[in-house]
VOMAR-146004 format. One line per field, with one value per atom (N, C-alpha, C): residue number from 1; atom name; x negated, y, z. Coordinates in nm, 3 decimals. Layout:
N
n	c(NUM, ...)
atom	c(CA, ...)
xx	c(X, ...)
yy	c(Y, ...)
zz	c(Z, ...)
//
This chain:
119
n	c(1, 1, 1, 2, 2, 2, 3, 3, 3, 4, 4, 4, 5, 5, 5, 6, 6, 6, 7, 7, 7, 8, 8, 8, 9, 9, 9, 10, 10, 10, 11, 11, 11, 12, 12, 12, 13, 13, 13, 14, 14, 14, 15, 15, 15, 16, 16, 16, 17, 17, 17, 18, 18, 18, 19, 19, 19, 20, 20, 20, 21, 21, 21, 22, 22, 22, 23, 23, 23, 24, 24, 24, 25, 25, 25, 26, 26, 26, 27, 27, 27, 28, 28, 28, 29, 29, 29, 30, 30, 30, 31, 31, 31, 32, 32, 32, 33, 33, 33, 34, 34, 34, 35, 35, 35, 36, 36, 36, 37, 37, 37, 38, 38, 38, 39, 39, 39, 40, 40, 40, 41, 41, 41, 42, 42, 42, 43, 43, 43, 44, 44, 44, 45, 45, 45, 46, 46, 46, 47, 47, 47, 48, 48, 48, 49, 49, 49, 50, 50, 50, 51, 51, 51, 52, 52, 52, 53, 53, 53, 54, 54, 54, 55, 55, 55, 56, 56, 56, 57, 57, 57, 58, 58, 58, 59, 59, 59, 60, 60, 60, 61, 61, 61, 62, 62, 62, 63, 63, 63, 64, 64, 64, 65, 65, 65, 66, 66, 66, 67, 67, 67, 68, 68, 68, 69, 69, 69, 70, 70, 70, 71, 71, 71, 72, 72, 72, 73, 73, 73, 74, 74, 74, 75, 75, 75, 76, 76, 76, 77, 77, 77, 78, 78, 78, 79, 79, 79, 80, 80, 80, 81, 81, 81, 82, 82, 82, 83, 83, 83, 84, 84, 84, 85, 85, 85, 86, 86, 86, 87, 87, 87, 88, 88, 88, 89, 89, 89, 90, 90, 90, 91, 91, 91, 92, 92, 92, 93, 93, 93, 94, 94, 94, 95, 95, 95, 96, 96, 96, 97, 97, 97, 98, 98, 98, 99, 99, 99, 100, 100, 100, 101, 101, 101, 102, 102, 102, 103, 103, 103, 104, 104, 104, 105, 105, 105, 106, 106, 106, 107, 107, 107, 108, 108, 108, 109, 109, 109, 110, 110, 110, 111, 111, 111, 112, 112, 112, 113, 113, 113, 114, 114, 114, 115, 115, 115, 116, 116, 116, 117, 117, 117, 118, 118, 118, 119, 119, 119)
atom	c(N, CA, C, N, CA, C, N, CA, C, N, CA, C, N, CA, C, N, CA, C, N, CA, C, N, CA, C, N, CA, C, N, CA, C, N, CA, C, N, CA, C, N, CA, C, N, CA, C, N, CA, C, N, CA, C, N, CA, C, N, CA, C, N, CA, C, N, CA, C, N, CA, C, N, CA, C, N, CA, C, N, CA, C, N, CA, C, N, CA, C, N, CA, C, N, CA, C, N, CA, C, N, CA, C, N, CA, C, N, CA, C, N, CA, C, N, CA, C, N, CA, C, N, CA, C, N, CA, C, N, CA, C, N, CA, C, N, CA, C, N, CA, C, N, CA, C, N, CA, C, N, CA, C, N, CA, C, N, CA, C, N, CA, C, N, CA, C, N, CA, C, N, CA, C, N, CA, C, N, CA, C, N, CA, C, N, CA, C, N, CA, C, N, CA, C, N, CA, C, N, CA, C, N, CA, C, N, CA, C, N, CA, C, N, CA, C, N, CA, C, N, CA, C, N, CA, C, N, CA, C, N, CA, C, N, CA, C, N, CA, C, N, CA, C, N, CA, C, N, CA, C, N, CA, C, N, CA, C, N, CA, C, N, CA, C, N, CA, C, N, CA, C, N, CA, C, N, CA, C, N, CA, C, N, CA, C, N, CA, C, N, CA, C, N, CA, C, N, CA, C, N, CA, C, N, CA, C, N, CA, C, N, CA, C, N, CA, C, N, CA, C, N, CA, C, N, CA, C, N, CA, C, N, CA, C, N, CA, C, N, CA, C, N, CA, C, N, CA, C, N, CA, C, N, CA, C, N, CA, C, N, CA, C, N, CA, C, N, CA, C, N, CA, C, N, CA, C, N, CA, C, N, CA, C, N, CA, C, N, CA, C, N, CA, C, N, CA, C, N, CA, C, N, CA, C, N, CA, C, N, CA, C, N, CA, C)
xx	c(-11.584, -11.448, -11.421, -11.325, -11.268, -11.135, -11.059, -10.954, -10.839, -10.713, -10.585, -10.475, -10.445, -10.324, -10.196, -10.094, -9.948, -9.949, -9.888, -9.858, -9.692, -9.647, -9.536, -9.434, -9.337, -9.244, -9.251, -9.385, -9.361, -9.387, -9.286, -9.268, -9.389, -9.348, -9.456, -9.480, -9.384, -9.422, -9.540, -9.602, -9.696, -9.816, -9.893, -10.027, -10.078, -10.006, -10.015, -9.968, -9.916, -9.884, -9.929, -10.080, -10.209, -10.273, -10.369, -10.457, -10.546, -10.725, -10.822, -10.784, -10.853, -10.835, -10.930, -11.059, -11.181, -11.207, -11.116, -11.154, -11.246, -11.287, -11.384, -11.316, -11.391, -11.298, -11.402, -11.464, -11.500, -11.434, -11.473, -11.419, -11.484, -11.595, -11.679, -11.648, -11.532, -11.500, -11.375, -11.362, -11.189, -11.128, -10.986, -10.954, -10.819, -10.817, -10.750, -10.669, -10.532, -10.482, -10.500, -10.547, -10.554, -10.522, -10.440, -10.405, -10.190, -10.140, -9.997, -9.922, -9.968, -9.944, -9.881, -9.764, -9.688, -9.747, -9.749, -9.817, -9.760, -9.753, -9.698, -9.788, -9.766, -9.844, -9.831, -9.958, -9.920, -9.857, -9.806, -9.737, -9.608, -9.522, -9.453, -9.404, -9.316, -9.300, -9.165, -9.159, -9.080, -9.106, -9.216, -9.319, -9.394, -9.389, -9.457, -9.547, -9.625, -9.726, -9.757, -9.720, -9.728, -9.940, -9.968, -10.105, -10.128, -10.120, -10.144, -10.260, -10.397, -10.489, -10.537, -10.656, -10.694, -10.847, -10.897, -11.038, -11.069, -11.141, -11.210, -11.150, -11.159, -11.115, -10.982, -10.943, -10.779, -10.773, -10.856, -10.884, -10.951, -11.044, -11.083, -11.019, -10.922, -10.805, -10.718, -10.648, -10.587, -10.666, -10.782, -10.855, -10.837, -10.896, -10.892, -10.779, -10.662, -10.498, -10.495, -10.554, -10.536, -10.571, -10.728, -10.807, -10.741, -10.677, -10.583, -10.463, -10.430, -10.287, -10.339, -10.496, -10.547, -10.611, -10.602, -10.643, -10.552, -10.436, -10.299, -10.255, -10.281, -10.277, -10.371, -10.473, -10.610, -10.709, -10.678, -10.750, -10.941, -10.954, -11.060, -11.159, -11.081, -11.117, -11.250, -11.329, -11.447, -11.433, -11.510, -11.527, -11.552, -11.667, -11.687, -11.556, -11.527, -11.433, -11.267, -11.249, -11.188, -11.228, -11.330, -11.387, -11.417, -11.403, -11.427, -11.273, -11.174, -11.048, -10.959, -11.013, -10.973, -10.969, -11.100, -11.169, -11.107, -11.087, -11.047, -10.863, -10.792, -10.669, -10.601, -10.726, -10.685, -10.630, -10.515, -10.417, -10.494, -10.516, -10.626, -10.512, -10.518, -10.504, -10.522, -10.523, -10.568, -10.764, -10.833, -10.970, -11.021, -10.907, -10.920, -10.864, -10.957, -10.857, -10.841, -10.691, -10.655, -10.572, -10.642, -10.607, -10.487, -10.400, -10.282, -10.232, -10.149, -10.128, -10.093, -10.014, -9.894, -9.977, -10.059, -10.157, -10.245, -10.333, -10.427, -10.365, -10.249, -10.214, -10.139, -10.094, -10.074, -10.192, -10.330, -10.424, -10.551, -10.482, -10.560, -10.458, -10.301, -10.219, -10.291, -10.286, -10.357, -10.448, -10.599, -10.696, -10.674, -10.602, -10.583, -10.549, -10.426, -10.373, -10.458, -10.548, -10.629, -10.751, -10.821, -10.878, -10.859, -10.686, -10.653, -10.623, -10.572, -10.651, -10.723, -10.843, -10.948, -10.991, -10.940, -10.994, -10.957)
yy	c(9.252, 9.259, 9.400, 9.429, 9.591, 9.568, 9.658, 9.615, 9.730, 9.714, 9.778, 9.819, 9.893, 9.961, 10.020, 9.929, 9.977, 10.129, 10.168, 10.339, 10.288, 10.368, 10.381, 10.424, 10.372, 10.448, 10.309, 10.319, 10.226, 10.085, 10.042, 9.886, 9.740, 9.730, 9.638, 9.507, 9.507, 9.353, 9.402, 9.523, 9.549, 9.619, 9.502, 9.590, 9.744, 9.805, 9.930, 9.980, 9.934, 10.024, 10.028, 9.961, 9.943, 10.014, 10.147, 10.166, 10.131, 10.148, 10.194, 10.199, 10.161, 10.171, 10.265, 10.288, 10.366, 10.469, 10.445, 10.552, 10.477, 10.358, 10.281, 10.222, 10.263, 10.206, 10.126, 10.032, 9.993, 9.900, 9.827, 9.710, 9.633, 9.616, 9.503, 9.424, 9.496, 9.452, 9.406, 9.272, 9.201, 9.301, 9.319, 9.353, 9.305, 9.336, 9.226, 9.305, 9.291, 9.365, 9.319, 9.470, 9.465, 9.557, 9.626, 9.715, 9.669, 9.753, 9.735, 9.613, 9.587, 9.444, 9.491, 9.452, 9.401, 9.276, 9.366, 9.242, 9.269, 9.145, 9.142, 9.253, 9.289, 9.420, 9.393, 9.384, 9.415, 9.464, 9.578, 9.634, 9.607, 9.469, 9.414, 9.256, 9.218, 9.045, 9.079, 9.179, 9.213, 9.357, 9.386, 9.494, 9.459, 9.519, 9.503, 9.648, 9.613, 9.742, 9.741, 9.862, 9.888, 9.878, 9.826, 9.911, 9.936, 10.055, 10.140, 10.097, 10.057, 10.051, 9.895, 9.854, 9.699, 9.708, 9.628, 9.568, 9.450, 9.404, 9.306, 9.186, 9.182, 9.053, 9.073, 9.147, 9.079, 9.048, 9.072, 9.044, 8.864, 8.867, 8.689, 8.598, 8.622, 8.543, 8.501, 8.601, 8.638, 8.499, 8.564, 8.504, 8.316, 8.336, 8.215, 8.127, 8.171, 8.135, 8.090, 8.140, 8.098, 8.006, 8.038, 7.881, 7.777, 7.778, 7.663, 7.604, 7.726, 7.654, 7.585, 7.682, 7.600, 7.456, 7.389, 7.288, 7.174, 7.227, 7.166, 7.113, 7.215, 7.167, 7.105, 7.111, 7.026, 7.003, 6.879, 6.852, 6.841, 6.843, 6.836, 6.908, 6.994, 7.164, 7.230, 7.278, 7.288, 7.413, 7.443, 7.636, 7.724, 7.702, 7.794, 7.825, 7.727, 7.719, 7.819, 7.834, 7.873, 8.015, 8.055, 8.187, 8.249, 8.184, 8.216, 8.271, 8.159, 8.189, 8.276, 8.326, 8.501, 8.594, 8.605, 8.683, 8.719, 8.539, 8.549, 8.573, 8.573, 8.582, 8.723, 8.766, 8.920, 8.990, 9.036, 9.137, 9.306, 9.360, 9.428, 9.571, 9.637, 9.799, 9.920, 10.019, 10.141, 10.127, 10.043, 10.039, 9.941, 9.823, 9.803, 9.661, 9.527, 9.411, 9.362, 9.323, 9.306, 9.172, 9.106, 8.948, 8.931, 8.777, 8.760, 8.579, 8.612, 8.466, 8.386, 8.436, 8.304, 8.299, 8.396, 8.364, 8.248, 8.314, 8.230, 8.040, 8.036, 7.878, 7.842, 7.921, 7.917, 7.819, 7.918, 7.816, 7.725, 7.697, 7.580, 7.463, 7.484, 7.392, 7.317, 7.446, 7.417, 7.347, 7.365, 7.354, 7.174, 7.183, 7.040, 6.945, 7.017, 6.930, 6.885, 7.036, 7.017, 6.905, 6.854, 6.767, 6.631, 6.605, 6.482, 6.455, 6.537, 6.501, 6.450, 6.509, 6.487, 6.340, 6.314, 6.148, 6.054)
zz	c(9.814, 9.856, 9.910, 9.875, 9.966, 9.973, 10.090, 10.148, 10.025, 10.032, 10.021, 10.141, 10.111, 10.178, 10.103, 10.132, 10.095, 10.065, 9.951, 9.927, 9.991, 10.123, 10.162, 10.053, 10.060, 9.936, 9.791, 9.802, 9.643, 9.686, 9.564, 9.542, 9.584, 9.660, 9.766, 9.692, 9.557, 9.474, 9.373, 9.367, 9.219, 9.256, 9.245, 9.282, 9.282, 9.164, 9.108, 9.259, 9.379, 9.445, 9.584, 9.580, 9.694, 9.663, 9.745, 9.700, 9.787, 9.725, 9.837, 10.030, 10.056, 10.224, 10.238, 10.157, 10.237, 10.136, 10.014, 9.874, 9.799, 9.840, 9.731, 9.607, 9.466, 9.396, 9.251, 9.259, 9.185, 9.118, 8.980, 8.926, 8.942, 9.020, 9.035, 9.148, 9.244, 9.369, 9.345, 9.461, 9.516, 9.558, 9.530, 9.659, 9.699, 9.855, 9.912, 10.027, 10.057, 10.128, 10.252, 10.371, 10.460, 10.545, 10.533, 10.581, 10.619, 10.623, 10.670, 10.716, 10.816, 10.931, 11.009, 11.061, 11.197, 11.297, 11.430, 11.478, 11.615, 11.702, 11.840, 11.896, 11.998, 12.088, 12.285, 12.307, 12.430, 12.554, 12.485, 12.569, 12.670, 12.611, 12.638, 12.500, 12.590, 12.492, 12.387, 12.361, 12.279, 12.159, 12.243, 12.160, 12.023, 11.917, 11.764, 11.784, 11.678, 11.611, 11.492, 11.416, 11.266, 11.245, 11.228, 11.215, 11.009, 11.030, 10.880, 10.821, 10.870, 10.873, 10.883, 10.805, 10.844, 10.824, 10.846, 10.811, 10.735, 10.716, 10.672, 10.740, 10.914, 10.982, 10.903, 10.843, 10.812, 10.693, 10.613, 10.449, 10.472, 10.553, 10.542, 10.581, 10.655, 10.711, 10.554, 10.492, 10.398, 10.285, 10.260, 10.150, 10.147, 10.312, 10.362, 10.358, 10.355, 10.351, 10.229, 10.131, 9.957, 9.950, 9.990, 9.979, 10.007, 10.161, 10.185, 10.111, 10.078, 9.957, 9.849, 9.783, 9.711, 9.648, 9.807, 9.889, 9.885, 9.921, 9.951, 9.756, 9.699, 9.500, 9.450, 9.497, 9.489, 9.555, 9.657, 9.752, 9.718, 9.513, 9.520, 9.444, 9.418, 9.388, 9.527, 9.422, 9.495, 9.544, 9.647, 9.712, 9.603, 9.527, 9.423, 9.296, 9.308, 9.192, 9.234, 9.399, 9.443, 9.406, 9.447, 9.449, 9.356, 9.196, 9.056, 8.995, 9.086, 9.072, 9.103, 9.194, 9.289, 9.171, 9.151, 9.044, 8.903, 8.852, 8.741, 8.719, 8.801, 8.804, 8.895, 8.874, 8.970, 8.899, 8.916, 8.855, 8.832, 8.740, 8.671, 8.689, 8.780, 8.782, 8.813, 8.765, 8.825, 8.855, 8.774, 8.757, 8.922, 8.933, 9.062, 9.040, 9.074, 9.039, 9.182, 9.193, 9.315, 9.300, 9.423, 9.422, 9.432, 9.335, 9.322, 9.309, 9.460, 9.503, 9.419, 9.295, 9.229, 9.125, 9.048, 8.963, 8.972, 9.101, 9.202, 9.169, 9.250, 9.253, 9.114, 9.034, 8.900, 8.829, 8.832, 8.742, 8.858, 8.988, 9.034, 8.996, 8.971, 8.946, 8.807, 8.694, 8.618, 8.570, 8.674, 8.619, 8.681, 8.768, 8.846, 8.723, 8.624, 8.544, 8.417, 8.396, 8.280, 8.331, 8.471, 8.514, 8.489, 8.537, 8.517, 8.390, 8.278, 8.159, 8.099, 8.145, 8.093, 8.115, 8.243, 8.255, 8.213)
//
């Protein structure tokens, strides 16, 4: 897994417009946005914070969120099968496949339907 970060300026619906968070850029890796969050801030109860920047804790949360929707379409859809599905429905650009929600629950809807099929 490696994280993404919003290119300011460009279109926030197309992967083409995340890059690298650390300059890593393989095709053998997820990747998963973690970077450009709004988040409440201490400073006061009406205070936000841009953070430009993310980690990992914010990529497994993320991942983890899929899984759950994935869950919610097929309560009996296995972990692995979740995790094959990241993979295989990752939107393929710039030598970088980067995970994609409506794909993602696109073919667990799917594979749900091609199941009950089968039986």
């Amino acid at each position: 897994m490696a994280i993404l970060k919003w290119e300011p300026g460009a279109d926030p619906e197309s992967p083409a417009s995340y890059v690298s968070q650390f300059g890593v850029r393989r095709s053998s890796l997820l990747y998963v946005p973690g970077g450009n969050r709004t988040t409440a801030y201490y400073t006061g109860r009406d205070d936000y914070f841009f953070w430009r920047d993310g980690g990992m804790s914010w990529t497994v949360p993320y991942l983890a969120g899929l899984a759950a929707l994935a869950l919610q379409v097929d309560p009996d859809i296995a972990p692995h099968e979740i995790v094959k599905l990241w993979s295989s429905t990752a939107a393929k650009t710039s030598g970088m496949a980067v995970v994609n929600p409506p794909a993602f629950i696109e073919a667990v809807r799917g594979k749900k339907t091609a199941t009950r099929s089968a039986q």
